[in-house]
C-alpha positions in Angstrom: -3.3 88.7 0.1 -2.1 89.7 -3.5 -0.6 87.3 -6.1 2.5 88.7 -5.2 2.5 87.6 -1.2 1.7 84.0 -2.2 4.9 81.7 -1.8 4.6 78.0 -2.7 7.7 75.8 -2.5 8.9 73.0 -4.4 11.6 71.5 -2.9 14.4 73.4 -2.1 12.9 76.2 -4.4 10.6 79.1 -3.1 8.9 80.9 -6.0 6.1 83.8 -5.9 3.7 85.5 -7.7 1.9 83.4 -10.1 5.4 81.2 -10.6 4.4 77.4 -10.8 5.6 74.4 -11.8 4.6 70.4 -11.0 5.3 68.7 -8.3 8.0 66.2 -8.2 5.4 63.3 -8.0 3.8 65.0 -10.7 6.3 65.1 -13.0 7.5 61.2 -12.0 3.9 60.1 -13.2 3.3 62.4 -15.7 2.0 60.4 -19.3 4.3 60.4 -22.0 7.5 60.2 -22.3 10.2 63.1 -21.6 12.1 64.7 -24.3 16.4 62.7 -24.0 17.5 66.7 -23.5 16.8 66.2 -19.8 19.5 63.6 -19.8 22.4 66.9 -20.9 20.9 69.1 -18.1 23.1 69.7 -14.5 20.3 68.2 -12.2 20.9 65.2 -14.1 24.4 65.0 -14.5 24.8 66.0 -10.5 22.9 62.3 -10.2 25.2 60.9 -12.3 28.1 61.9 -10.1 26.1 61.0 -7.1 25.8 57.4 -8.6 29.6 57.5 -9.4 30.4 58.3 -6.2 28.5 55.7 -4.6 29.3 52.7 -6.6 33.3 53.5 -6.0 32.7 53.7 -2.2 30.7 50.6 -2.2 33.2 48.8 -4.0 36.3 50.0 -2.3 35.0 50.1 1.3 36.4 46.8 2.2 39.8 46.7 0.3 42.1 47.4 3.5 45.5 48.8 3.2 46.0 49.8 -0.6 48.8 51.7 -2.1 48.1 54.1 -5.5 50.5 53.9 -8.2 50.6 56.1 -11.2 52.4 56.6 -14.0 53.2 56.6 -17.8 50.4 55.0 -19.8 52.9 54.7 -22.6 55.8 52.7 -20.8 56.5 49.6 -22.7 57.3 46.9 -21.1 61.0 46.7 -22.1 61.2 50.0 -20.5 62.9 50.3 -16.9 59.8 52.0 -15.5 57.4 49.2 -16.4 59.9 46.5 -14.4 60.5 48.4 -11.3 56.9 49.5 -11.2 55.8 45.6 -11.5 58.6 44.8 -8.7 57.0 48.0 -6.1 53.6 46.3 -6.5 54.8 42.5 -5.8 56.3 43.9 -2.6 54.2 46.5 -1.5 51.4 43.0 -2.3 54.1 41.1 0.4 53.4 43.7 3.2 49.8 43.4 3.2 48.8 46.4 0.5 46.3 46.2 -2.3 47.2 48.5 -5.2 45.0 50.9 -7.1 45.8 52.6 -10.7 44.3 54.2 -13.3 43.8 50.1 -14.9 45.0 51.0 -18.1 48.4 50.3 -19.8 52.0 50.9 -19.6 52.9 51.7 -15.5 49.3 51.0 -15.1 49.5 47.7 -16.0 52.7 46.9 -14.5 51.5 47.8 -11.3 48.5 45.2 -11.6 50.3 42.6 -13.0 53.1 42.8 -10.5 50.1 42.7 -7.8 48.3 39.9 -9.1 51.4 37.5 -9.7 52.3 38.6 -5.6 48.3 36.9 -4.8 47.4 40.4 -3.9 44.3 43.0 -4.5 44.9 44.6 -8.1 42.6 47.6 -8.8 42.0 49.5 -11.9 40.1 52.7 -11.4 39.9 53.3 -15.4 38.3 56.4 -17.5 35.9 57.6 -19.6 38.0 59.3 -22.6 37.9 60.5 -26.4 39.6 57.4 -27.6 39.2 53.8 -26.0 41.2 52.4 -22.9 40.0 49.5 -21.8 41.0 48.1 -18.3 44.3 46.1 -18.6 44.2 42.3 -18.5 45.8 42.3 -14.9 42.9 44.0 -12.6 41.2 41.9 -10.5 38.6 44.8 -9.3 38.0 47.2 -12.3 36.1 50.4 -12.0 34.8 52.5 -15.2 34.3 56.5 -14.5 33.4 59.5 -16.6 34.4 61.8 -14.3 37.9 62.5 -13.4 37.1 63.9 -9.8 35.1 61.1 -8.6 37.9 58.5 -10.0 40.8 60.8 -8.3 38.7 60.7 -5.3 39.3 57.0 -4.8 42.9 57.0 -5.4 43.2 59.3 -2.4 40.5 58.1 0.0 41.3 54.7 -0.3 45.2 55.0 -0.4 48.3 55.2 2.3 50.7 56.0 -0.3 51.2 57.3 -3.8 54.3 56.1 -5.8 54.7 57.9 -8.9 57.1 57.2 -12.0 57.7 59.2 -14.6 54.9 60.2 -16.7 53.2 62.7 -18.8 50.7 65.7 -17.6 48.1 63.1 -16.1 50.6 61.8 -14.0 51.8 65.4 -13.0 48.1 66.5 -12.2 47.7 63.8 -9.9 51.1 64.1 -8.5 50.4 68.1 -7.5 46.8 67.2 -6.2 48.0 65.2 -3.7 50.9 67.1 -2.3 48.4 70.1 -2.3 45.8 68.3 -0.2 48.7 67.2 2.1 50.0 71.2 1.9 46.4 72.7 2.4 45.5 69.7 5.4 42.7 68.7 3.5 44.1 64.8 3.9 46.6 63.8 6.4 50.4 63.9 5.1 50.8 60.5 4.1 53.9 59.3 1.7 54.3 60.2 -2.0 56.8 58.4 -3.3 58.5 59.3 -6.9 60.5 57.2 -8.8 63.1 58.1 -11.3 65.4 60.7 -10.0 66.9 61.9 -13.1 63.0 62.4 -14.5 61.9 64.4 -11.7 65.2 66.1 -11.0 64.8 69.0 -13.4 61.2 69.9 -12.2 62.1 69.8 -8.4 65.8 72.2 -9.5 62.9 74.3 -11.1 60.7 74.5 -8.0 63.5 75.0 -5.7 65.2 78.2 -7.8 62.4 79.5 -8.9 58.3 79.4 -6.7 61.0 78.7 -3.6 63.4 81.3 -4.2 60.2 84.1 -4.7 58.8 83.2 -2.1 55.7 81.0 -3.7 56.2 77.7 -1.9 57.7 77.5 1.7 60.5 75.1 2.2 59.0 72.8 4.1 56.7 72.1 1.8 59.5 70.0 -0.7 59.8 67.7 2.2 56.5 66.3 1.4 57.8 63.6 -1.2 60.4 61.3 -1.2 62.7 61.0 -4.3 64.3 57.3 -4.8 65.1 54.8 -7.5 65.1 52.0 -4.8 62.8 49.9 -4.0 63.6 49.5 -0.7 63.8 53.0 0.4 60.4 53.4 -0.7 58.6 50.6 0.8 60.5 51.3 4.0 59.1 54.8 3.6 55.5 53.7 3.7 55.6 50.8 6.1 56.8 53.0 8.3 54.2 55.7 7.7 51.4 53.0 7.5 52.6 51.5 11.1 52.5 55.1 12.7 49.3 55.7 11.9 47.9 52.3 13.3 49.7 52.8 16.4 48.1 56.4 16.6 44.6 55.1 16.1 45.2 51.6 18.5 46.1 54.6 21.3 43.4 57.1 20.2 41.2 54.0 20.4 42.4 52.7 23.8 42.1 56.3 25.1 38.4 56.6 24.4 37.8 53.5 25.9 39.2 54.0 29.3 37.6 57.4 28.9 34.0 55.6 28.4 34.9 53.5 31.4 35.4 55.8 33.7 32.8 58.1 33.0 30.2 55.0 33.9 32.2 54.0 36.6 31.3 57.9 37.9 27.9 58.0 37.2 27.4 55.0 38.8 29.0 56.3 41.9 26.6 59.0 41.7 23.5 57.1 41.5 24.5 55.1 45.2 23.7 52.0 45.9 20.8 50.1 45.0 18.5 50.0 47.8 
């Protein structure tokens, strides 16, 4: 057998020849100390996301029914955004929902405060960015990330709605991700509500004469959202929503279970009596 032939494996890596390198236990107990260049490389940074990933399911697992709001981190709050966003969350808090945001200020912290003075779950879901944001003094349950996947990632997974008000392109790049996964399947269509409808009126006149006229969006796919300024509309909107899907899964659930039944009520019937 030549040089060439051998294969040794390390890992998930297959190398020939005279290729080597350590193995992992090797490397773990190696003396000295390892140059702090490893900590910029991609096998590293992948753990980092890993770790990300698993301290934001841990801590969200058990919320229950949450809602995500987003918005304008620069909305003061004599603004008309930062009320109505404070008065969503106290009754969104009323029909059993915790509420998630981004945890910093402006809509962000209208949305905790207006859950925490309803006795409900406020989250902030905050990130890691050039300049400081710390988590505004209203979240209960505050969550630091550097990446901006892994934190978007738990404003969908843990959410039954969005409501979105007005805001700047961080706002608009999570109000386009979600109604793509809802377009593409990737979640189920759940209810993204936007406030404000002379904000958003000039962007949706836009998609409709424009990607809808070409061709580039089907039709359909503008029924996806629901444009209010009342709060009423939009909680309605969501209840509703929420309450079909728990009636779906109380069916699917009952289904399977009179579905186990009977299959052991066959195979007993099979097997005969007991002698």
């Amino acid at each position: 057998m030549t040089t060439r032939d051998l294969t040794r494996r390390s890992g998930a890596v297959m190398m020939r020849g005279g290729a080597r390198r350590p193995t992992e236990d090797q490397r773990l107990l190696q003396e000295g100390r390892e140059p702090a260049e490893f900590l910029e490389t991609d096998t590293w940074r992948a753990l980092r996301i890993l770790g990300e990933f698993v301290e934001g399911f841990d801590a969200l697992a058990n919320i229950g029914p949450a809602v995500s709001i987003f918005g304008s981190a620069r909305a003061k709050r004599s603004e008309p955004e930062y009320r109505l966003a404070r008065r969503v969350a106290r009754r969104l808090v009323k029909e059993g929902f915790a509420i998630i945001t981004g945890g910093g200020p402006g809509v962000m912290e209208a949305a905790n405060r207006g859950a925490q003075e309803a006795g409900g779950l406020s989250i902030g879901c905050n990130i890691e960015l050039p300049f400081e944001q710390d988590l505004n003094d209203y979240v209960d349950l505050g969550m630091q990330f550097r990446y901006f996947f892994v934190r978007k990632t738990m404003f969908v997974k843990y959410a039954e709605a969005f409501c979105i008000f007005p805001g700047g392109l961080g706002t608009l790049d999570e109000l386009f991700e979600s109604l793509t996964l809802i377009q593409t399947g990737k979640i189920e269509h759940f209810p993204v509500v936007l406030f404000g409808t002379a904000y958003w009126k000039g962007l949706f006149d836009w998609i409709r004469a424009r990607p809808l006229a070409e061709g580039k969006v089907a039709a359909e796919d503008l029924e996806l959202f629901t444009l209010t300024d009342d709060v009423d509309e939009a909680c309605a909107a969501i209840l509703a929503r929420y309450r079909e899907r728990e009636e779906k899964e109380a069916a699917s659930q009952e289904a399977t279970a009179q579905a186990m039944k009977m299959a052991a009520g066959s195979s007993g019937s099979r097997r005969g009596p007991t002698p």
